[in-house]
C-alpha positions as CSV (number, residue, x, y, z in Angstrom):
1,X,11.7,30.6,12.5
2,X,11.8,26.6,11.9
3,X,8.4,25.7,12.8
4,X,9.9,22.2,14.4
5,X,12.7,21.5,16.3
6,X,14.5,19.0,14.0
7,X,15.3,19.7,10.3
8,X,13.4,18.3,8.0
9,X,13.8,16.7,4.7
10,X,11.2,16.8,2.0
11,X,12.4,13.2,0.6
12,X,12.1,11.9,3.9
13,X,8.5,13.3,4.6
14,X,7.1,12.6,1.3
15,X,7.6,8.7,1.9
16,X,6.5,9.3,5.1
17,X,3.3,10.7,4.1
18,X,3.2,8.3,0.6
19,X,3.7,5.1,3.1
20,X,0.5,2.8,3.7
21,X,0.3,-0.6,5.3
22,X,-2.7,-1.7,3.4
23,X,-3.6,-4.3,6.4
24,X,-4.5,-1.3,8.3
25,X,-8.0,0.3,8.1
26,X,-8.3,3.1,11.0
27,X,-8.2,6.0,8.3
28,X,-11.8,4.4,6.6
29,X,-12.7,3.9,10.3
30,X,-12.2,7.6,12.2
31,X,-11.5,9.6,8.8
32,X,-8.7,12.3,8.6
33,X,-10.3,15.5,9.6
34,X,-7.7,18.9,9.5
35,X,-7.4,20.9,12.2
36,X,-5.7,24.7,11.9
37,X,-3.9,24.7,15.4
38,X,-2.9,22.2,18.0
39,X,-5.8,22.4,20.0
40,X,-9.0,22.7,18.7
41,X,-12.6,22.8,19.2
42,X,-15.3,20.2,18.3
43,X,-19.2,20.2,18.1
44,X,-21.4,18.1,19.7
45,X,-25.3,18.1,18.3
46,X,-28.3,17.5,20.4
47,X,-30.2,15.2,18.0
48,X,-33.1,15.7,19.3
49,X,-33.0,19.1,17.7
50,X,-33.3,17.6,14.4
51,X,-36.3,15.1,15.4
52,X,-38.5,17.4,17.9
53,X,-41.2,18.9,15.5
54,X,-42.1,22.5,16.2
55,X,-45.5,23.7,15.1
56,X,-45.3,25.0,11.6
57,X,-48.6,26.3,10.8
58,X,-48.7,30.2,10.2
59,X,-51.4,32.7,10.5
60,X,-51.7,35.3,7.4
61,X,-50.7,38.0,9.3
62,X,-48.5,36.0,12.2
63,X,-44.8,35.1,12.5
64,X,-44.0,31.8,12.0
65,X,-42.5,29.9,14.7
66,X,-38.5,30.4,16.1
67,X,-36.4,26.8,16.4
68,X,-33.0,26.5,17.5
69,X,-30.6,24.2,16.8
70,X,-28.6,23.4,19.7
71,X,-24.7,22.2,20.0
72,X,-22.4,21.8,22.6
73,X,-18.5,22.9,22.4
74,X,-16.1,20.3,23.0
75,X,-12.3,21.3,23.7
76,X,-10.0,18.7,22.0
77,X,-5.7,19.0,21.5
78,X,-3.8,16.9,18.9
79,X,-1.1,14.7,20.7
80,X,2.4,13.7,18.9
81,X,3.3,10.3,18.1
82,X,6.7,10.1,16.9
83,X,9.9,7.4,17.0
84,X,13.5,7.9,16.0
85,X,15.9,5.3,14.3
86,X,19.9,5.7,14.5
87,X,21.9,4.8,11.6
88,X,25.4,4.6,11.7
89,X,27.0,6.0,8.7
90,X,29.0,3.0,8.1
91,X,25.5,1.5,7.0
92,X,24.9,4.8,4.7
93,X,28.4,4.7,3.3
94,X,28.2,0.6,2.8
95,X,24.8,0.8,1.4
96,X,23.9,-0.8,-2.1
97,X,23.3,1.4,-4.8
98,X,19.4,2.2,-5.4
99,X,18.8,1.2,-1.2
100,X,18.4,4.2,0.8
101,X,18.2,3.5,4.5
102,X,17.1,6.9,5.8
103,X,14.6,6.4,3.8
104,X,13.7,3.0,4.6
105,X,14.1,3.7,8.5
106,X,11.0,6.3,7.6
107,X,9.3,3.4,6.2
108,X,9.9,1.1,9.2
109,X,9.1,3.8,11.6
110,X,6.1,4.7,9.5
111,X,4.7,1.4,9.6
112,X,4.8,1.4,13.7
113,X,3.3,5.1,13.9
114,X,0.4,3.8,11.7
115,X,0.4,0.3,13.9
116,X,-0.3,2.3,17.5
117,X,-2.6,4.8,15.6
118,X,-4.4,1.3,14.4
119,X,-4.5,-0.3,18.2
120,X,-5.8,3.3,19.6
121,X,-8.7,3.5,17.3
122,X,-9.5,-0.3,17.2
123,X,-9.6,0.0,21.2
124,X,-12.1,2.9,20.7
125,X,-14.1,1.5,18.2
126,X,-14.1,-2.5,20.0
127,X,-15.1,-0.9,23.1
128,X,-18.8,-1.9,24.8
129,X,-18.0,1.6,27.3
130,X,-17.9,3.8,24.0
131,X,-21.3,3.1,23.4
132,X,-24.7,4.3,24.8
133,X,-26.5,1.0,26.8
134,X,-29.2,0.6,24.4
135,X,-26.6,0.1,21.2
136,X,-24.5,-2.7,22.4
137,X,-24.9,-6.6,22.8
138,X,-22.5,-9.3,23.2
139,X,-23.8,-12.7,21.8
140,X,-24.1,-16.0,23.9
141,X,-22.9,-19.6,23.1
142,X,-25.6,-20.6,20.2
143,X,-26.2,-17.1,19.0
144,X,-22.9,-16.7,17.4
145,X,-22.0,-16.3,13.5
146,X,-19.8,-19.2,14.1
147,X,-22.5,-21.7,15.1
148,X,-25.5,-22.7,12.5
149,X,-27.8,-22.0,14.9
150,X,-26.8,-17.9,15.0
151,X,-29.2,-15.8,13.1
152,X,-26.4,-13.0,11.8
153,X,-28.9,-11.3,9.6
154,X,-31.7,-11.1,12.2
155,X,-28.6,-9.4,14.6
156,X,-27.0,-7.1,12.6
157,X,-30.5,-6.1,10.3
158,X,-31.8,-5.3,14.1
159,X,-28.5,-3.7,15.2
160,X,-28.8,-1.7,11.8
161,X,-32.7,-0.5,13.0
162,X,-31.5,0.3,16.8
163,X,-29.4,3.9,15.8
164,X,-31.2,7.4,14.7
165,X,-29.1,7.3,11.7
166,X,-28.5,4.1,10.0
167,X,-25.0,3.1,10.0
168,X,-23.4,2.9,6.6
169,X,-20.4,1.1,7.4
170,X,-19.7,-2.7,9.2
171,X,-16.4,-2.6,10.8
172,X,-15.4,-6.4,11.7
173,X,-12.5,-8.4,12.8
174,X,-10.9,-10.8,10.7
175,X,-11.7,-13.7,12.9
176,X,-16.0,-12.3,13.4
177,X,-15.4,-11.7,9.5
178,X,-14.4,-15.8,8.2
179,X,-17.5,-16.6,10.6
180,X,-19.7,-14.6,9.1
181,X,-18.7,-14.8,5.6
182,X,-19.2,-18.6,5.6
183,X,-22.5,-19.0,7.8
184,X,-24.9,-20.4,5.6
185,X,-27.5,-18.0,6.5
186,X,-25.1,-15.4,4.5
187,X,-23.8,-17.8,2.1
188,X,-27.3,-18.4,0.6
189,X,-28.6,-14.8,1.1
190,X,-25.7,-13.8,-1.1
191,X,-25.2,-16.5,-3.8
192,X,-29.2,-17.8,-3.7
193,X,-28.1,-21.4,-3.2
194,X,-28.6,-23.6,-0.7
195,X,-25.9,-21.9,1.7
196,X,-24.3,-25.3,2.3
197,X,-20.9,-24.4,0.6
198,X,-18.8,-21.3,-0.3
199,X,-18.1,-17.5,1.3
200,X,-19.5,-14.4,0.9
201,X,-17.6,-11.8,-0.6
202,X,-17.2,-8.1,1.1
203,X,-19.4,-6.3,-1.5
204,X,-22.2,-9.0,-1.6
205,X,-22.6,-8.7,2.3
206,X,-22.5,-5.0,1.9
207,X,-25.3,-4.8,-1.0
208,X,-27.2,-7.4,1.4
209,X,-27.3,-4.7,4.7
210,X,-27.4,-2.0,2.5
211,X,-23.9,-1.1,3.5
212,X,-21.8,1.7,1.8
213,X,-18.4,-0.6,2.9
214,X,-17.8,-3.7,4.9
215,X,-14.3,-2.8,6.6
216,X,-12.4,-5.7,7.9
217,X,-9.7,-5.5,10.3
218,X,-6.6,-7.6,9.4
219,X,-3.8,-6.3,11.2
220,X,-1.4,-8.2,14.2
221,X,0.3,-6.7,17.0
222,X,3.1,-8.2,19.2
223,X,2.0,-7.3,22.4
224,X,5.1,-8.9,24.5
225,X,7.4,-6.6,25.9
226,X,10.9,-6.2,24.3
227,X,13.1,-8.9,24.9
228,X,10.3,-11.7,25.5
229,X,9.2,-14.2,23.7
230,X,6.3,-12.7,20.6
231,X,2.9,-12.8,21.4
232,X,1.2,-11.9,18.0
233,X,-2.7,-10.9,18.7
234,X,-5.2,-9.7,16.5
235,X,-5.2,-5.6,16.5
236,X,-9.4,-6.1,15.8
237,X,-10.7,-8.8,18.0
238,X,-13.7,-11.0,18.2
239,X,-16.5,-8.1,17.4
240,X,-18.6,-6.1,15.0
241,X,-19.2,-2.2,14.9
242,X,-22.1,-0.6,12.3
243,X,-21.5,3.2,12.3
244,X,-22.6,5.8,10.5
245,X,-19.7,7.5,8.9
246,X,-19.4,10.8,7.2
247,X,-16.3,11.9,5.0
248,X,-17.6,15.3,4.6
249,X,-18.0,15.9,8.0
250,X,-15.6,17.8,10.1
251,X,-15.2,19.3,13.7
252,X,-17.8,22.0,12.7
253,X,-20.7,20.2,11.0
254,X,-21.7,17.2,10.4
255,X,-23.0,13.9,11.8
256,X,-20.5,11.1,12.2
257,X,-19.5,8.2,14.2
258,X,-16.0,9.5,14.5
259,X,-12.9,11.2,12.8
260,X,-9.3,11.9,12.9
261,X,-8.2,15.4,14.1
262,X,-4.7,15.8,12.5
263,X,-2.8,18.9,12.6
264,X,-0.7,19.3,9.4
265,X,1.0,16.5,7.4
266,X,3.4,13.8,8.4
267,X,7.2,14.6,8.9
268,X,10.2,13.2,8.6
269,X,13.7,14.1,8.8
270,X,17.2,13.7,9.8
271,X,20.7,14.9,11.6
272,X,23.9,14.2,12.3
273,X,24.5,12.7,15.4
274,X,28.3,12.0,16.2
275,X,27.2,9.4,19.7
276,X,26.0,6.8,16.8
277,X,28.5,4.5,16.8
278,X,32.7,5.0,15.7
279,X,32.1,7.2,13.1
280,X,28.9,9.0,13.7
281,X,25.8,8.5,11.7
282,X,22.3,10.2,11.4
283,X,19.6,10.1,13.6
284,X,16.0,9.8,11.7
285,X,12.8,11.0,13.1
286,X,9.1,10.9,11.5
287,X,5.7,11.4,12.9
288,X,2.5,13.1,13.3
289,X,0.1,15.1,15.1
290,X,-3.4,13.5,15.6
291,X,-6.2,13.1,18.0
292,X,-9.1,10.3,17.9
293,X,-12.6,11.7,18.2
294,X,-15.9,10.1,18.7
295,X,-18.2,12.7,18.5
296,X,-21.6,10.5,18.6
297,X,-21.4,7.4,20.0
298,X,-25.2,7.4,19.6
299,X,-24.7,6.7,15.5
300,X,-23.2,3.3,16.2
301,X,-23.8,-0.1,17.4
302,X,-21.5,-2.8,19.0
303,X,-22.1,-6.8,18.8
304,X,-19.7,-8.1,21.0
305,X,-18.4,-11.7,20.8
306,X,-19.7,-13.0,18.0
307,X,-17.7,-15.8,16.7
């Protein structure tokens, strides 16, 4: 039995599986993470388990102490994201030689798949209510990176402090990230001049907050409705996230900011449809099967506002 309801083409889903939009970061952000079936269950760990020291002395002829380590079950489902492009077979039949446009409809359909999957995470990950009240901030006029008068190492080397595990990972807009790469507080800290002139690069900010990866979103959206005039906005505002991220963790063990639930691969594929235009033409589909988790708010730490 055809395990979906549209058949599928193994050209089709390997570009759609291939494709990458390299201005888009949510996969280094909330990690890929399989899942066996549709819905699925997720654990949620009590950290104080890990912290609360038991008595550990044992008598010669006593049993040593019992500790448990306590989780809680979460319930979780994958939801589809999918979109469909019609092409009229006079466009397959008039095509140039070597251009494909099934396959470039998966492309373009690809791209917008991996787009909303970007918006979705960056509105998880930007977002002051995902976090617990003592791991969030929003910086004030004369605190900010874009002002000499900010202190951005004394904020994010606190920020850094403030979580149980110390993130490993900045996640920062592009607009927070040309502020803060050109503050002279950073400039000098990272080429031992005077900080007067110049930017930072990614890797020297990271080696300066001990960082495993600074991670800078780049990516636009068009947020006006169909029809209207564009209205191109930044996908990753005005912020800064420090999480502690994972990539061997999964729904089972673990402790990370957040991953990706997805339930098998991409797909892609095509049909005939005979309502596309005079002549017909073929309908192509592609899409996935994913869910964004944030399993411990509590290992990250939001600075709102900072440029």
């Amino acid at each position: 039995m055809a395990r979906y309801p549209f058949p599928q083409d193994p050209e089709l889903t390997a570009i759609a599986i291939a494709y990458q939009n390299e201005a888009m970061v949510a996969d280094s952000v909330l990690p890929r993470v399989p899942v066996g079936t549709r819905e699925f269950r997720w654990l949620a760990y009590n950290q104080a388990d890990g912290f609360t020291l038991p008595e550990t002395a044992v008598g010669r002829k006593s049993q040593p102490n019992q500790v448990e380590f306590g989780a809680s079950e979460q319930s979780g489902a994958v939801d589809d994201y999918g979109l469909d492009d019609a092409i009229p077979q006079d466009d397959i039949a008039n095509a140039p030689q070597g251009y494909d446009p099934r396959g470039r409809a998966v492309e373009g359909l690809t791209n917008l798949i991996l787009l909303d999957r970007e918006v979705r995470v960056a509105n998880h990950v930007f977002d002051a209510a995902t976090y617990p009240s003592g791991n969030k901030e929003s910086l004030a006029s004369g605190d900010k990176f874009s002002e000499d008068s900010g202190q951005p190492i004394q904020v994010i080397s606190d920020a850094l402090d403030t979580p149980i595990m110390r993130p490993n990972v900045m996640v920062i807009g592009q607009t927070a990230w040309t502020a803060l790469r050109q503050h002279p507080a950073i400039v000098k800290a990272a080429h031992r001049n005077a900080g007067d002139s110049g930017m930072a690069e990614r890797q020297a900010v990271a080696a300066l907050f001990e960082l495993d990866e600074v991670v800078v979103g780049r990516g636009w959206v068009n947020t006006a409705r169909r029809g209207q005039p564009a209205n191109f906005q930044r996908v990753w505002g005005n912020h800064v996230a420090l999480i502690h991220r994972d990539r061997t963790a999964d729904t089972q063990r673990g402790a990370t900011f957040g991953y990706t639930a997805q339930f098998g691969d991409r797909v892609a594929g095509s049909w005939q449809d005979r309502n596309i235009g005079l002549r017909g033409g073929q309908m192509v589909r592609a899409g996935e099967s994913v869910a964004e988790i944030v399993a411990a708010p509590d290992l990250g730490y939001f600075i709102e506002n900072v440029a």
